[in-house]
MARLO-321340 format. One record per residue (C-alpha): residue number from 1; residue in three letters; x, y, z. Coordinates in Angstrom, 3 decimals, always signed. Layout:
residues N
{atom NUM; 'ALA'; {X; Y; Z}},
...
This chain:
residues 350
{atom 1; 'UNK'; {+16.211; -7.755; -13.185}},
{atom 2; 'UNK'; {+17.960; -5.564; -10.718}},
{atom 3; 'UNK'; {+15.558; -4.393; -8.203}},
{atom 4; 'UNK'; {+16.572; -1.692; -5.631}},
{atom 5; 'UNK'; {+16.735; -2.686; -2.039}},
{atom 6; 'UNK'; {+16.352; -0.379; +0.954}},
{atom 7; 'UNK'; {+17.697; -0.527; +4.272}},
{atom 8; 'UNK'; {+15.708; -1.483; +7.145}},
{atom 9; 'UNK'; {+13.315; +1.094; +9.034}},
{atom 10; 'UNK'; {+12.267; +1.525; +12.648}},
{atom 11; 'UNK'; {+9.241; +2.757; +13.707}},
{atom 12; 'UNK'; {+8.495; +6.050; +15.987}},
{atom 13; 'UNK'; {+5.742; +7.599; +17.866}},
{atom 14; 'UNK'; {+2.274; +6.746; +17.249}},
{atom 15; 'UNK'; {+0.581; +9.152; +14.869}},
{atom 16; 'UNK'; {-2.865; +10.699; +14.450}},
{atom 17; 'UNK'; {-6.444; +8.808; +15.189}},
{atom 18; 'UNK'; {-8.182; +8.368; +11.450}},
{atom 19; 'UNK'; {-11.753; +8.128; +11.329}},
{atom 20; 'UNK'; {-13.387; +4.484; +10.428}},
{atom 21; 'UNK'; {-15.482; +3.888; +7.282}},
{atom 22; 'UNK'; {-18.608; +2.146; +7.481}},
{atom 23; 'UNK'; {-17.630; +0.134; +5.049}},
{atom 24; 'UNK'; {-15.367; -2.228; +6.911}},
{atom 25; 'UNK'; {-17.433; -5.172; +8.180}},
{atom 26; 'UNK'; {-17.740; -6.412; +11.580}},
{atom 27; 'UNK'; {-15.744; -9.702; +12.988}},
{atom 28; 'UNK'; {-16.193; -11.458; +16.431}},
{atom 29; 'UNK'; {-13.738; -12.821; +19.421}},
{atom 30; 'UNK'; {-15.883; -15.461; +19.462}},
{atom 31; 'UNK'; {-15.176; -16.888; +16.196}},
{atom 32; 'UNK'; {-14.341; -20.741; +16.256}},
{atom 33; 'UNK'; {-10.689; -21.916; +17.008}},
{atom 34; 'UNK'; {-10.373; -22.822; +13.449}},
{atom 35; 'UNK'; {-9.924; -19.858; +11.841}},
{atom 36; 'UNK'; {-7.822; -16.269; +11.032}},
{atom 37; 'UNK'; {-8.491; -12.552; +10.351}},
{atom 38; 'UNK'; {-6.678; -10.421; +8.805}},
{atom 39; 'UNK'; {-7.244; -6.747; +8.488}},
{atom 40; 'UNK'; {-5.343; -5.763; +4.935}},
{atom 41; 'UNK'; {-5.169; -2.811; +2.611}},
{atom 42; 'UNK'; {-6.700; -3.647; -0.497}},
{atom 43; 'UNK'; {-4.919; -4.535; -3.509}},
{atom 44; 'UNK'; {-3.840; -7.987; -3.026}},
{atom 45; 'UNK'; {-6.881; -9.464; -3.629}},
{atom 46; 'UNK'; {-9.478; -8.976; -6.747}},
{atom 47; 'UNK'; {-13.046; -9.652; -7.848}},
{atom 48; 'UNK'; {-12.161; -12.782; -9.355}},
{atom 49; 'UNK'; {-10.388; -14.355; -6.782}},
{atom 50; 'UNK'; {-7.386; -14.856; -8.337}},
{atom 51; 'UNK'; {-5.342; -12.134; -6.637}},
{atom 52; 'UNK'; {-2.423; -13.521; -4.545}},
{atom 53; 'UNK'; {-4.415; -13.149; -1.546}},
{atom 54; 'UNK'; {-7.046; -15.323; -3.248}},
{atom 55; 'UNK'; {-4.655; -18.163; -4.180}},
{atom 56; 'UNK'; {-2.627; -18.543; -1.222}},
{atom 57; 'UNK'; {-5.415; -17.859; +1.518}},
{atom 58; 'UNK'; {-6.987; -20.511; -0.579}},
{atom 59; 'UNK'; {-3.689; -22.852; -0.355}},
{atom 60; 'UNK'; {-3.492; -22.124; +3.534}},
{atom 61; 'UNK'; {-7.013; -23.070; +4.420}},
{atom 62; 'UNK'; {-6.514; -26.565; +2.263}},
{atom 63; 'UNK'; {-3.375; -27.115; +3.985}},
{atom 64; 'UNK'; {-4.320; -26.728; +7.480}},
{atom 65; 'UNK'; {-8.299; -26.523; +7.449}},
{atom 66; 'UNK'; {-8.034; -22.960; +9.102}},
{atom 67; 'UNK'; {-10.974; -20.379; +7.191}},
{atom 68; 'UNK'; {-8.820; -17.324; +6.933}},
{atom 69; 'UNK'; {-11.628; -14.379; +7.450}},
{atom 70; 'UNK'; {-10.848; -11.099; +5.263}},
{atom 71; 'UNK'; {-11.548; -7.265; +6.501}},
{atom 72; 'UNK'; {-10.531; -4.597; +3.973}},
{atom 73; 'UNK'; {-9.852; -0.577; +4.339}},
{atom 74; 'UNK'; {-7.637; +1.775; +3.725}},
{atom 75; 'UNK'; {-3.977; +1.491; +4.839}},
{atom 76; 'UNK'; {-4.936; +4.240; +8.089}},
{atom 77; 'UNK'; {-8.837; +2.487; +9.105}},
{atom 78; 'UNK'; {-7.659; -1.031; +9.368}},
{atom 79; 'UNK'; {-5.011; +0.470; +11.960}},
{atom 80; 'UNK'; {-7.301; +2.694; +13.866}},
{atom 81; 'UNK'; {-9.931; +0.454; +13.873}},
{atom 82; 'UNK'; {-7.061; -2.211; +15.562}},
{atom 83; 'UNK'; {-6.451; +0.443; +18.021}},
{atom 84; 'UNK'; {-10.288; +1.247; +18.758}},
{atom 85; 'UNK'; {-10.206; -2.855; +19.742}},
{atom 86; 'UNK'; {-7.119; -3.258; +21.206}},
{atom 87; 'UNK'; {-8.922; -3.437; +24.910}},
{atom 88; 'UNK'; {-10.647; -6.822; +23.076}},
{atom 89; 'UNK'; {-8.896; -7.740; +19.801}},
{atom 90; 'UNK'; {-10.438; -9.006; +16.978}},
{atom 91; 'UNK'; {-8.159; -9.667; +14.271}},
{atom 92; 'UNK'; {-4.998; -11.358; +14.348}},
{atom 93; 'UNK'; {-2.876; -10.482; +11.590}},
{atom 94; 'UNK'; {-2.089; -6.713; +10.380}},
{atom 95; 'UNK'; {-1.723; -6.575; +6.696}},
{atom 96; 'UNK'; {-0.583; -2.667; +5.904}},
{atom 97; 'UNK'; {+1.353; +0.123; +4.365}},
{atom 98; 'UNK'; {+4.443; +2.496; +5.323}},
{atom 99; 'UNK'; {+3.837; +4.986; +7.564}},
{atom 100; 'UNK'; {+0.812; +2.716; +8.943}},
{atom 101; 'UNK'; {+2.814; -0.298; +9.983}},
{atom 102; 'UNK'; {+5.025; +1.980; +12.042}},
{atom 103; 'UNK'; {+1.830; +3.637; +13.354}},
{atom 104; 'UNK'; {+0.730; +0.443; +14.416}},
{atom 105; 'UNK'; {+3.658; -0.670; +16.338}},
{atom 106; 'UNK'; {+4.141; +3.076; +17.756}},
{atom 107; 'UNK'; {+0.220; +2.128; +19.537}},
{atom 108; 'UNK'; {+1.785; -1.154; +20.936}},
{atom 109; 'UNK'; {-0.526; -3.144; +17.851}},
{atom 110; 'UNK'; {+1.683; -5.974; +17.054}},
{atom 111; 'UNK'; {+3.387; -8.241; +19.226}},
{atom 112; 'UNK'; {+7.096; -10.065; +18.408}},
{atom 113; 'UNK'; {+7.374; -12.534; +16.116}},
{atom 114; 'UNK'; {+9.293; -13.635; +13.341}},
{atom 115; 'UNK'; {+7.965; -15.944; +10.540}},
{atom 116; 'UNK'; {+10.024; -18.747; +9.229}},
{atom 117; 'UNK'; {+12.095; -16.876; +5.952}},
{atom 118; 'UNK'; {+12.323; -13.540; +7.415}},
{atom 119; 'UNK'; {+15.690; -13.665; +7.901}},
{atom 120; 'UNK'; {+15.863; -13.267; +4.276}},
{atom 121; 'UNK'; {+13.779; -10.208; +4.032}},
{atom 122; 'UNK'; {+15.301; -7.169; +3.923}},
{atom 123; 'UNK'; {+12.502; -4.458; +4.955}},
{atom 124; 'UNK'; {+11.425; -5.241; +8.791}},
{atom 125; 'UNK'; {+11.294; -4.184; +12.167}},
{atom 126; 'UNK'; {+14.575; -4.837; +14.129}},
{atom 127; 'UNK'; {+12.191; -5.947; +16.943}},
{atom 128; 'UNK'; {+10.861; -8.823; +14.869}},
{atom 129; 'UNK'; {+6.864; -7.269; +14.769}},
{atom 130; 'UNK'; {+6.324; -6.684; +11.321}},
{atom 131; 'UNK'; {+7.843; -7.615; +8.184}},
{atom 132; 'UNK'; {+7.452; -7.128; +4.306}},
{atom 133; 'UNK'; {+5.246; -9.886; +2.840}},
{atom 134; 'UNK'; {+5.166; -8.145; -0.600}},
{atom 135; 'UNK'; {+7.562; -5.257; -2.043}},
{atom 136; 'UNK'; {+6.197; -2.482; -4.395}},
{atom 137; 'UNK'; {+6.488; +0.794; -5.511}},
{atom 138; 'UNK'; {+4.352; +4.189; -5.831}},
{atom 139; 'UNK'; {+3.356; +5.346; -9.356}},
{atom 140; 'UNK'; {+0.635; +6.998; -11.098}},
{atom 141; 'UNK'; {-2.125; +5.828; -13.746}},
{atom 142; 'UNK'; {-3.555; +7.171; -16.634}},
{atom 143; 'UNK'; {-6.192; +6.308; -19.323}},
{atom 144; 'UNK'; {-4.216; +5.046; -22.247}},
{atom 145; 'UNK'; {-7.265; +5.351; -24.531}},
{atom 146; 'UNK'; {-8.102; +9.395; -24.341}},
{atom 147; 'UNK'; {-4.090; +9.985; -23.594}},
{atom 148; 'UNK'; {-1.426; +8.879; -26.180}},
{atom 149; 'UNK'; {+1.096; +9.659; -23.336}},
{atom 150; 'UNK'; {+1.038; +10.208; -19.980}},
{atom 151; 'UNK'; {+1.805; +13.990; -18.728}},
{atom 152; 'UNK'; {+5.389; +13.958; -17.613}},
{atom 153; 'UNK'; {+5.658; +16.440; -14.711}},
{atom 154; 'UNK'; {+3.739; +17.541; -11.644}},
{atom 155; 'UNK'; {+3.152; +20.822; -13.439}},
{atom 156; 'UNK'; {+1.466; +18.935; -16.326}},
{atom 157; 'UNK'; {-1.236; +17.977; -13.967}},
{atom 158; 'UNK'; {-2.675; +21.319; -13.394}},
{atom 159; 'UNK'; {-3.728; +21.773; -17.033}},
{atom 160; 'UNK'; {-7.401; +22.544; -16.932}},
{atom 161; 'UNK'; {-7.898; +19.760; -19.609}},
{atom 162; 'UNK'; {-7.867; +17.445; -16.218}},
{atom 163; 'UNK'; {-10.088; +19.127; -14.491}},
{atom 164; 'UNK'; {-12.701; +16.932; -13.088}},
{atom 165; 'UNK'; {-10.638; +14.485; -14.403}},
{atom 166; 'UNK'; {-8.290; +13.710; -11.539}},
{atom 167; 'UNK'; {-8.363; +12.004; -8.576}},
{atom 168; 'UNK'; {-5.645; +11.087; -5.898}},
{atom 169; 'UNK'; {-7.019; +9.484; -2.785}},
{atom 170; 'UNK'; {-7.133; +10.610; +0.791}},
{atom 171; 'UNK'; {-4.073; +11.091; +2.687}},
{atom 172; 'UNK'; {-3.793; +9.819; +6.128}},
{atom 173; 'UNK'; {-6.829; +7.543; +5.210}},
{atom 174; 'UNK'; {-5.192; +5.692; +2.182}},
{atom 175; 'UNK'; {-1.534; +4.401; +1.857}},
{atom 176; 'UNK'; {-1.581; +5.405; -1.293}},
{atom 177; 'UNK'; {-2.826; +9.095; -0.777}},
{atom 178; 'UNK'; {-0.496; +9.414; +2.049}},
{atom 179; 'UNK'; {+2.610; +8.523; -0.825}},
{atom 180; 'UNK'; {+1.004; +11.496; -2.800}},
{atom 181; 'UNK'; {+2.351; +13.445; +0.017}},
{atom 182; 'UNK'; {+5.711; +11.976; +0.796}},
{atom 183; 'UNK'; {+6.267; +12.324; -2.917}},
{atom 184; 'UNK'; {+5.826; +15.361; -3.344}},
{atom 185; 'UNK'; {+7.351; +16.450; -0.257}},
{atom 186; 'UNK'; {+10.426; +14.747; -1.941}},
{atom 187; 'UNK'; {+10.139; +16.434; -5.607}},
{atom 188; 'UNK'; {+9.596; +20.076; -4.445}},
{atom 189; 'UNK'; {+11.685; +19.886; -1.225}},
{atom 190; 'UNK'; {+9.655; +19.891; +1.476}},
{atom 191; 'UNK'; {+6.526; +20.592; +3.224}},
{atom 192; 'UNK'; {+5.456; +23.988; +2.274}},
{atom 193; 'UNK'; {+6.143; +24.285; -0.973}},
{atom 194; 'UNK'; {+4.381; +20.236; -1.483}},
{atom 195; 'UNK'; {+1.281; +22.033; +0.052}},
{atom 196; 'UNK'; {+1.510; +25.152; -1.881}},
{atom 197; 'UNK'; {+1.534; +22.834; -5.287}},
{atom 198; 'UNK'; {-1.386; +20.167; -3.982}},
{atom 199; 'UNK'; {-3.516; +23.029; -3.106}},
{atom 200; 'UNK'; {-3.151; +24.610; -6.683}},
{atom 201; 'UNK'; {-3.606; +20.840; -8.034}},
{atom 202; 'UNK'; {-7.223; +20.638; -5.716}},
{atom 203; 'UNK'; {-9.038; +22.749; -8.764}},
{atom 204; 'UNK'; {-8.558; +19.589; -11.010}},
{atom 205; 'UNK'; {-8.940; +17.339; -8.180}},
{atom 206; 'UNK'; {-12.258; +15.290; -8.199}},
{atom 207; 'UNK'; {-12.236; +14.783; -4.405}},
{atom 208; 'UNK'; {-11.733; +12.345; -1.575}},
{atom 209; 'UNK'; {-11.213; +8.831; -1.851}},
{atom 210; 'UNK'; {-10.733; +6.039; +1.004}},
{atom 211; 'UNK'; {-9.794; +3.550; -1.209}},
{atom 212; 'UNK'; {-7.030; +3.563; -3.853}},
{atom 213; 'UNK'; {-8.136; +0.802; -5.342}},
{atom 214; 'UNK'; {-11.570; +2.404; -6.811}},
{atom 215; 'UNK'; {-10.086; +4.405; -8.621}},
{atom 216; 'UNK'; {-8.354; +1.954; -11.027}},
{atom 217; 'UNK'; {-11.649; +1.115; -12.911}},
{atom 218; 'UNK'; {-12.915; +4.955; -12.963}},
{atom 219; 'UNK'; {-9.642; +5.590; -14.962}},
{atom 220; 'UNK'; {-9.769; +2.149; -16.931}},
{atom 221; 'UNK'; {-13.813; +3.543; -18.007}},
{atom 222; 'UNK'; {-12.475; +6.935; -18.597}},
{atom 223; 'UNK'; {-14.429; +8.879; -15.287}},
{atom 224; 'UNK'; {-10.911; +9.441; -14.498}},
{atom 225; 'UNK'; {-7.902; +10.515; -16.563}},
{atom 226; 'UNK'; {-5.379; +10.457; -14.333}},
{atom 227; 'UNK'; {-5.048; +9.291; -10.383}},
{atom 228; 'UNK'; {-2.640; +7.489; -7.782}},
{atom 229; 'UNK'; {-1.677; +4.356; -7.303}},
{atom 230; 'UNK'; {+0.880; +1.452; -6.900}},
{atom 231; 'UNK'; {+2.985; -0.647; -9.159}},
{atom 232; 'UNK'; {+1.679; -4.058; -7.408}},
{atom 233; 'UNK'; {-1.765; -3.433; -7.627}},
{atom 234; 'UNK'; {-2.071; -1.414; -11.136}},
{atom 235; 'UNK'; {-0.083; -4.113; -12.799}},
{atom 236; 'UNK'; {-3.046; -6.453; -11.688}},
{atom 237; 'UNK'; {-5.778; -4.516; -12.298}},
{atom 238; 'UNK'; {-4.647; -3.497; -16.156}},
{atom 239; 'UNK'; {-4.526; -7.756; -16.862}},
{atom 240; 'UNK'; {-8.427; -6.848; -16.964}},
{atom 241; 'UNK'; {-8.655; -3.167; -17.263}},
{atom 242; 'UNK'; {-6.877; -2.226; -20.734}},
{atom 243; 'UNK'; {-6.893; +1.095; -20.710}},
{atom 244; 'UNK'; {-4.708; +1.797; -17.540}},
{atom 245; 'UNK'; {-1.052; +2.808; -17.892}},
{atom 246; 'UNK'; {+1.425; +3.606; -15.295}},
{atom 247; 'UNK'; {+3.838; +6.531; -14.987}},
{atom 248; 'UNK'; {+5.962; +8.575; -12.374}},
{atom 249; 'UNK'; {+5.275; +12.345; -12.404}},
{atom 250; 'UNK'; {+9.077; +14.198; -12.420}},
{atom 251; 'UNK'; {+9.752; +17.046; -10.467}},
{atom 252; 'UNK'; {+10.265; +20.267; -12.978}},
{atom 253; 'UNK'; {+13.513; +19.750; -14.791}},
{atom 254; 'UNK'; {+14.238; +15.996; -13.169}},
{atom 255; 'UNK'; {+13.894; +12.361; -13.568}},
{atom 256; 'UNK'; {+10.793; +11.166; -12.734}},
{atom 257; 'UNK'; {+10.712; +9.278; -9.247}},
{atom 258; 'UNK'; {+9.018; +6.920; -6.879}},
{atom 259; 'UNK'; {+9.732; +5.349; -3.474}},
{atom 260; 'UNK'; {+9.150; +1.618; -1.823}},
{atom 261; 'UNK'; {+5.838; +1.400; -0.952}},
{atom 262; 'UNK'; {+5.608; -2.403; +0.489}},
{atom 263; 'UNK'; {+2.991; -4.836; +2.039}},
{atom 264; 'UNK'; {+4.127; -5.327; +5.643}},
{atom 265; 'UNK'; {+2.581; -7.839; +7.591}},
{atom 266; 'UNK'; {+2.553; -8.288; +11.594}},
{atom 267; 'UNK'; {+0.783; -10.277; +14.484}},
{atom 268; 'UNK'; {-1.658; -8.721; +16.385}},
{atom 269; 'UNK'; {-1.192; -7.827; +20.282}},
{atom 270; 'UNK'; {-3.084; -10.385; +22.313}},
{atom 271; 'UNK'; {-4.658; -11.532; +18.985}},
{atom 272; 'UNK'; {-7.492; -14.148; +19.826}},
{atom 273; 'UNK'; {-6.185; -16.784; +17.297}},
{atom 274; 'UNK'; {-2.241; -16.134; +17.486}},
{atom 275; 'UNK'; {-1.170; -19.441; +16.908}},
{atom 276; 'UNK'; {-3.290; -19.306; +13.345}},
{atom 277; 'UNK'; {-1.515; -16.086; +12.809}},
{atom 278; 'UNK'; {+1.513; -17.396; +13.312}},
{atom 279; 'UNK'; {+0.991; -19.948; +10.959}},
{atom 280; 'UNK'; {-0.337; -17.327; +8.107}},
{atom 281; 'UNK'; {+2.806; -15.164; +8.346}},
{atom 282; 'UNK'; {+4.881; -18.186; +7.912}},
{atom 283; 'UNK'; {+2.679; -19.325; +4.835}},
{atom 284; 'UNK'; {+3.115; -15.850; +3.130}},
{atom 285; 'UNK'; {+6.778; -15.771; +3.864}},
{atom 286; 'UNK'; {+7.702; -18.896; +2.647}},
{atom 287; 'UNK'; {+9.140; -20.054; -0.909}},
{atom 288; 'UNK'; {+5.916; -21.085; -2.675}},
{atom 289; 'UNK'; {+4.241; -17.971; -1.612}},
{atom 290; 'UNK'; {+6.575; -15.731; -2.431}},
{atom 291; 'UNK'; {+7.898; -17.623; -6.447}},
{atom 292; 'UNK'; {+3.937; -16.486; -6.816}},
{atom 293; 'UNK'; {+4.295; -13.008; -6.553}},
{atom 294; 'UNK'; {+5.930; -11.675; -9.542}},
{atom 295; 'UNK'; {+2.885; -14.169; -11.968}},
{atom 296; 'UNK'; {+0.489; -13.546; -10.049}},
{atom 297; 'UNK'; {+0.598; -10.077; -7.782}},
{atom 298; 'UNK'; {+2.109; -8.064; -9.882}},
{atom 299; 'UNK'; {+4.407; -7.145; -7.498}},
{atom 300; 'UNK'; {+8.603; -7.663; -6.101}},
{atom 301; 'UNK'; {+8.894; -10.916; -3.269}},
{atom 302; 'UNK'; {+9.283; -9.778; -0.037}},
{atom 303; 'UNK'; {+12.050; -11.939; +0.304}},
{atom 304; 'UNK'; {+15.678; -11.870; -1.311}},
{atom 305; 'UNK'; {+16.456; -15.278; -1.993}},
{atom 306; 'UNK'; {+13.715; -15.362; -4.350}},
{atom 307; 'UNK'; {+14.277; -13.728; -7.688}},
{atom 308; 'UNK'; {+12.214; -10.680; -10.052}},
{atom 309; 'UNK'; {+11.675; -13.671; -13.002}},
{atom 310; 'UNK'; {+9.105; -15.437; -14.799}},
{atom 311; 'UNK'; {+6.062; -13.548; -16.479}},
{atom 312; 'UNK'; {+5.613; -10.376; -15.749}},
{atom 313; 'UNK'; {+9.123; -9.581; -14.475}},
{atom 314; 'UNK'; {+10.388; -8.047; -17.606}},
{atom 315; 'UNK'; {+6.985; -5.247; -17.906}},
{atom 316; 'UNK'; {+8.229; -4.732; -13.609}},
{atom 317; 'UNK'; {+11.934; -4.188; -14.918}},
{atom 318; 'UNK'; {+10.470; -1.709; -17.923}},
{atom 319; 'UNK'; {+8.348; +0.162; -15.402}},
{atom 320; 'UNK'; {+11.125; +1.397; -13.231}},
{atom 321; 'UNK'; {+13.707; +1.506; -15.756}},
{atom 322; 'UNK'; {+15.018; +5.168; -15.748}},
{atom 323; 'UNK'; {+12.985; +6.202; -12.501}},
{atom 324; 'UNK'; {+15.098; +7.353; -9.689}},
{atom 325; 'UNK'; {+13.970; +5.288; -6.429}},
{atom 326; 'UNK'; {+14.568; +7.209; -3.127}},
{atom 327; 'UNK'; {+14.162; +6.129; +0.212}},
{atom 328; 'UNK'; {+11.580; +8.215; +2.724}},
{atom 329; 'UNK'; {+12.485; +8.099; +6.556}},
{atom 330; 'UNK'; {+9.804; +6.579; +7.854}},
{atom 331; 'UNK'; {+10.661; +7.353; +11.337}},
{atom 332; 'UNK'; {+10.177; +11.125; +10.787}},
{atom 333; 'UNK'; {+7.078; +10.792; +8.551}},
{atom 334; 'UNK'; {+5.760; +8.795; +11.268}},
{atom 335; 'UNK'; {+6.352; +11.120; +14.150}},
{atom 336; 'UNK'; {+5.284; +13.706; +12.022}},
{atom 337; 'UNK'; {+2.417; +12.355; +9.634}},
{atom 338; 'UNK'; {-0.545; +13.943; +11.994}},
{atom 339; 'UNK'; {+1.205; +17.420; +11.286}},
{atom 340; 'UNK'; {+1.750; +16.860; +7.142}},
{atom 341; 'UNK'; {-2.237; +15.573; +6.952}},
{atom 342; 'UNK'; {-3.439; +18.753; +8.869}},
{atom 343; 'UNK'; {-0.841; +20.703; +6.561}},
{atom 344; 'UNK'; {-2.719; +19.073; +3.735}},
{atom 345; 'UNK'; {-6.045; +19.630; +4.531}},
{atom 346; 'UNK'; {-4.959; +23.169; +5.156}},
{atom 347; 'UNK'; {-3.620; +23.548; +1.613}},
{atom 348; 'UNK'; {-6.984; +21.621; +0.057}},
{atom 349; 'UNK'; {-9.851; +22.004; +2.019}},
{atom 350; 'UNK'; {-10.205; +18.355; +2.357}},
């Protein structure tokens, strides 16, 4: 399979403060030498436990007795709540999406250092603080059981059949609802006329969501028709959830498109336990870790020496075949993400 690479990014200024949902739990400074936290965006694990994080957490802690201590959130509340500790850290490894990562390194988050394999990764920070652990892409679902196909353009989505029906989730909050933005930024050509179009969608729209993650057994049960996604993590959830499909809404008159949307992973600035970190970011970086991620992720390896194959890698080749892959600048969405999010609420209400 012939996956499309992208050229390294950089990050840029620090971007907006996001507000922190109750939901993340609590950890402690004081917690025993023995052990690691990570803050992640969700996707990588599931309610099984036999998501990727699941298995090779699980592999780490039997290989060098260090508990590896989980906090999920959204792509923008793990960072800000990172930055609301940096006077006292509490985690020490960042698990997050573009623009976050950037945002993260932009509020001096992550500290150098560069895992064993990364010279083999293609998508990291020049300055050796973060790097790709797991590539993916943006998409869109849709309930396979009430749909026979999945709407083809943005402009299908404002139907009134969806109303109620729809569901993207929060930009600046999720990952994934920022990429709702940067995409269609992309397909109508810029800011104003992205707003103009997400502010017509908001009459279908069901309302905010911090997690993008929810939303893939809402559309699975039929709540939801249609909502936003990624390749990685829908690819997972339909091996339980039957009734999810994937697509890539085209611009009017165009191919249908998507952009790299990948797992980056850094060390946290003073982090309490960074010699446990250390050790984690080498673990997800290295061979056995990464042969895993096609099987059992759903998703593209991080790394380049290791290739798309084995089961699932023909459905990931299918998926993108035909769908034009651009490249975002991170650096300006960064620098500019607090100013697109206001632009967005503007254009919603949300």
């Amino acid at each position: 399979m012939s996956v499309p690479r992208r050229s390294t990014v950089r990050t840029a200024t620090a971007a907006t403060a996001l507000v922190l949902t109750a939901a993340l739990t609590s950890c402690t400074a004081s917690d025993p030498a023995e052990t690691v936290t990570v803050y992640t965006a969700d996707g990588l694990r599931d309610e099984e436990g036999t998501g990727w994080f699941d298995q090779v957490f699980a592999d780490f802690e039997e290989e060098t007795g260090v508990e590896v201590r989980v906090v999920e959130g959204g792509s923008g509340e793990i960072v800000q709540r990172a930055d609301r500790e940096s006077a006292n850290p509490q985690a020490d490894v960042l698990v997050t999406l573009p623009p976050f990562i950037q945002q993260a390194d932009g509020l001096g988050l992550l500290q150098e250092y560069e895992p064993s394999g990364v010279e083999n990764v293609e998508v990291r920070d020049p300055n050796g603080r973060w790097a790709t652990i797991v590539d993916n892409y943006f998409c869109f679902i849709y309930n396979t059981e009430e749909l026979e196909e999945p709407p083809t353009t943005w402009e299908d989505l404002l139907d009134p059949r969806f109303a109620d029906r729809l569901q993207y989730s929060t930009p600046g909050v999720a990952g994934d609802g920022t990429a709702v933005v940067i995409k269609a930024m992309h397909d109508f050509g810029g800011e104003e006329a992205a707003m103009e179009y997400l502010g017509e969608l908001q009459a279908n729209n069901v309302g905010p969501s911090s997690s993008t993650g929810a939303l893939g057994p809402k559309v699975d049960k039929g709540e939801l028709l249609i909502a936003n996604g990624d390749v990685q993590m829908n690819v997972a959830q339909a091996r339980t959830m039957p009734n999810i499909g994937i697509w890539f809404p085209a611009p009017e008159g165009g191919a249908p498109t998507t952009f790299a949307l990948p797992y980056t992973a850094g060390l946290i600035t003073d982090a309490p336990q960074s010699e446990n970190g250390r050790a984690l970011l080498d673990f997800l970086l290295s061979e056995a870790a990464q042969e895993r991620v096609v099987p059992v992720a759903g998703g593209f390896p991080a790394r380049t020496d290791i290739p798309v194959e084995g089961e699932g890698a023909e459905e990931l080749a299918d998926l993108l075949d035909g769908v034009e892959v651009f490249e975002p600048d991170w650096e300006d969405i960064d620098a500019n993400l607090s100013d697109h999010v206001d632009a967005w609420r503007a254009a919603t209400g949300g």
